[in-house]
C-alpha positions in Angstrom: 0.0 0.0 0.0 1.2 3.4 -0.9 -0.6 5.2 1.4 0.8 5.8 5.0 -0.7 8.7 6.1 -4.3 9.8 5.9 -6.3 13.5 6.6 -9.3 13.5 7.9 -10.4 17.0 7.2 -12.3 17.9 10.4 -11.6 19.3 13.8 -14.5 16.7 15.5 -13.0 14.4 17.5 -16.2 12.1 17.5 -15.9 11.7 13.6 -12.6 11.0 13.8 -12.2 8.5 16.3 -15.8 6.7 14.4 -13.4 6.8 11.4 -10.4 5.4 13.1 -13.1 2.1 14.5 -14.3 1.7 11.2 -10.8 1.7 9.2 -8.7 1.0 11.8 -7.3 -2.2 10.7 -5.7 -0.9 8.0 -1.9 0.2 8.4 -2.2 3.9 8.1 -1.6 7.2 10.4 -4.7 9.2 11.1 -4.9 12.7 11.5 -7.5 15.3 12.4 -7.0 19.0 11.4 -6.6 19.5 15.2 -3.3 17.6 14.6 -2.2 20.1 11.8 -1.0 23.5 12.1 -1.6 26.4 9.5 -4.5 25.1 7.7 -7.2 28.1 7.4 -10.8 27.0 7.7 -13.1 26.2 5.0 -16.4 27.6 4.2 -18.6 24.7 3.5 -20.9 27.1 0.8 -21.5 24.4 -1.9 -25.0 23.7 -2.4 -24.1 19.8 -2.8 -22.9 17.4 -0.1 -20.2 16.3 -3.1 -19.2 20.1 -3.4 -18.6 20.8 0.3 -16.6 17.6 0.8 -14.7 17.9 -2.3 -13.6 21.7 -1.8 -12.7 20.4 1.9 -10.6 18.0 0.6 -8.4 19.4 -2.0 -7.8 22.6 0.0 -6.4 20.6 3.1 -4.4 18.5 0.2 -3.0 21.9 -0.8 -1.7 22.8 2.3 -0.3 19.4 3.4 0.5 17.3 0.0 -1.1 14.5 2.1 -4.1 12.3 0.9 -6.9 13.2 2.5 -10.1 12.3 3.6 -13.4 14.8 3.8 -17.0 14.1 4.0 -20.4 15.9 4.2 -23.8 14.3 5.1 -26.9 15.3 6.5 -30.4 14.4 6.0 -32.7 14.7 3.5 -36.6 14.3 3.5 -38.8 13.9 0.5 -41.9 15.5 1.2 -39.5 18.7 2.1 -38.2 18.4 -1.3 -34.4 16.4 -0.5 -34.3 19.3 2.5 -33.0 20.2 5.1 -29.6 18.4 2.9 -26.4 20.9 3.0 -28.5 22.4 5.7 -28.5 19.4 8.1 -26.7 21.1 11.0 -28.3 24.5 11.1 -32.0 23.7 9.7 -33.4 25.6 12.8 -30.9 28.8 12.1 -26.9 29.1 13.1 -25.8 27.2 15.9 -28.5 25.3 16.5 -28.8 22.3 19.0 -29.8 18.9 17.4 -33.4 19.3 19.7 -33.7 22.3 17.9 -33.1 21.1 14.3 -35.5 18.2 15.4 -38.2 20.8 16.5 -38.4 22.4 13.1 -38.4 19.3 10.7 -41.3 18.0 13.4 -43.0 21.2 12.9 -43.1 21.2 9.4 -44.2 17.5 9.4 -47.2 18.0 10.8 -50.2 16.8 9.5 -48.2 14.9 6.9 -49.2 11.1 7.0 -47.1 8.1 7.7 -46.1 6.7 4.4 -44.9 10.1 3.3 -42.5 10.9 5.9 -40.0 8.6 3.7 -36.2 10.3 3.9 -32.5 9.3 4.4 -29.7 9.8 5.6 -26.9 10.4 2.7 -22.8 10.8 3.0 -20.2 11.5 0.8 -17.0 11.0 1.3 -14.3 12.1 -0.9 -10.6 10.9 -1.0 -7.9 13.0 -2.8 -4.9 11.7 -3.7 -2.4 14.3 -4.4 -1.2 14.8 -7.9 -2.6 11.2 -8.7 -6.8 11.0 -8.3 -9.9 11.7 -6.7 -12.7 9.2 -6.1 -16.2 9.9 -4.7 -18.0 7.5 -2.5 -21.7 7.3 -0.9 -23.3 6.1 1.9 -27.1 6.2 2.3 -29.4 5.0 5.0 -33.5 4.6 4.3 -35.9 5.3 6.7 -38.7 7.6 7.6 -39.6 10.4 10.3 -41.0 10.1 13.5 -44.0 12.2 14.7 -41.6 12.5 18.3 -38.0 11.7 19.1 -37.4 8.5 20.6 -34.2 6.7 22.2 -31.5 8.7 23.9 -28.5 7.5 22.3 -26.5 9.5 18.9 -26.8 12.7 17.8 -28.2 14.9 15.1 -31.6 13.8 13.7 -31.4 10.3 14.8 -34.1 10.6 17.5 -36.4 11.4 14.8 -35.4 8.6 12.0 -36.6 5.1 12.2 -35.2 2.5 10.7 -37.6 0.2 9.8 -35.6 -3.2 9.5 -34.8 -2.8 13.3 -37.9 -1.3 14.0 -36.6 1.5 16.0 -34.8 5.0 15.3 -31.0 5.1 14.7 -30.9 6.7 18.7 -32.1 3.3 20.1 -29.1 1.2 18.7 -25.8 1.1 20.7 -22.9 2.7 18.5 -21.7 -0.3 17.0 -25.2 -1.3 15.4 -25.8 2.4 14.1 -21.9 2.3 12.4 -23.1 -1.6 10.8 -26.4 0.7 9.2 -25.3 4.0 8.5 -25.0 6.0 5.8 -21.1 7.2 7.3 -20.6 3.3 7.4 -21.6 2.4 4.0 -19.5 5.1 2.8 -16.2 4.2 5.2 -16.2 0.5 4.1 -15.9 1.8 0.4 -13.4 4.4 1.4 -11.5 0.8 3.1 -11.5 -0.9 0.1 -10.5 1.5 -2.2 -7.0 2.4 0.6 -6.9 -1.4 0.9 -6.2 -1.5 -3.3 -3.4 0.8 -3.3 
């Protein structure tokens, strides 16, 4: 393998250390950009999860001539028209808390019946290669929306999204069944294979 050392372009610890279970076997060095010094922050402005990751990406490539990993995700809901999407994390305005995001996608739910609340969760996760290649990879995970939040475990919408083949939403499984489901694990397992052929 040519790769030794890998980027994972983001400061959250929780994303990286889910990254590090997920591809862990595999004989390379991960870093965080809290590991890094000198690399500015990037405006995540693209109006497509594959634009915000991509632009992530080949910036922090820029500045360290590393490979490196970035990702965007977030959830999209068809009735809303694919939204809140790009949006994910500040649906209910900037900075708001997960309950709050969950508030607003519940409020405008209502009155909306069951077999329409259909949505998923989507991630893409792009790997740049420096001077050599790009390649794109997707995760998605099908479900619907609650009418409340149930479970207390996860973060982010996953109160609100049932899954049905467990029959529960994504905050009622421990960690390791949510990684074996999700969207970010779909897409990691790709992102393995493709290190793994080098």
């Amino acid at each position: 393998m040519s790769v030794k050392k890998l980027i994972v372009a983001t400061r959250n610890q929780g994303k990286v250390k889910e990254i590090k279970k997920l591809i862990g076997e595999v004989p390379l060095q991960i870093l965080s950009l809290n590991e890094i010094t000198g690399i500015p922050p990037v405006e995540e402005d693209r109006d497509t999860f594959e634009g915000n990751a991509l632009k992530k990406a080949e910036i922090v490539s820029r500045y360290t001539g590393e490979a490196v990993l970035a990702d965007d995700s977030g959830l999209e809901v068809d009735v809303l028209g694919g939204r809140p999407g790009v949006y994910s994390a500040r649906f209910a305005g900037e900075n708001a808390s997960d309950a709050g995001n969950n508030a607003r996608l519940l409020k405008e739910m209502e009155g909306i019946e069951d077999q329409r609340r259909t949505a998923r969760f989507r991630c893409v996760m792009v790997l740049v290669f420096p001077e050599k290649k790009t390649v794109t990879v997707e995760g998605t995970c099908e479900g619907y929306i609650t009418r409340q939040p149930r479970g207390s475990g996860g973060f982010g919408y996953d109160p609100v999204f049932f899954y049905p083949p467990l029959h529960c939403t994504l905050a009622s499984l421990s960690s390791q069944e949510k990684n074996r489901i999700s969207h970010r694990g779909e897409a990691l397992s790709k992102v393995k294979q493709l290190i793994e052929a080098l």
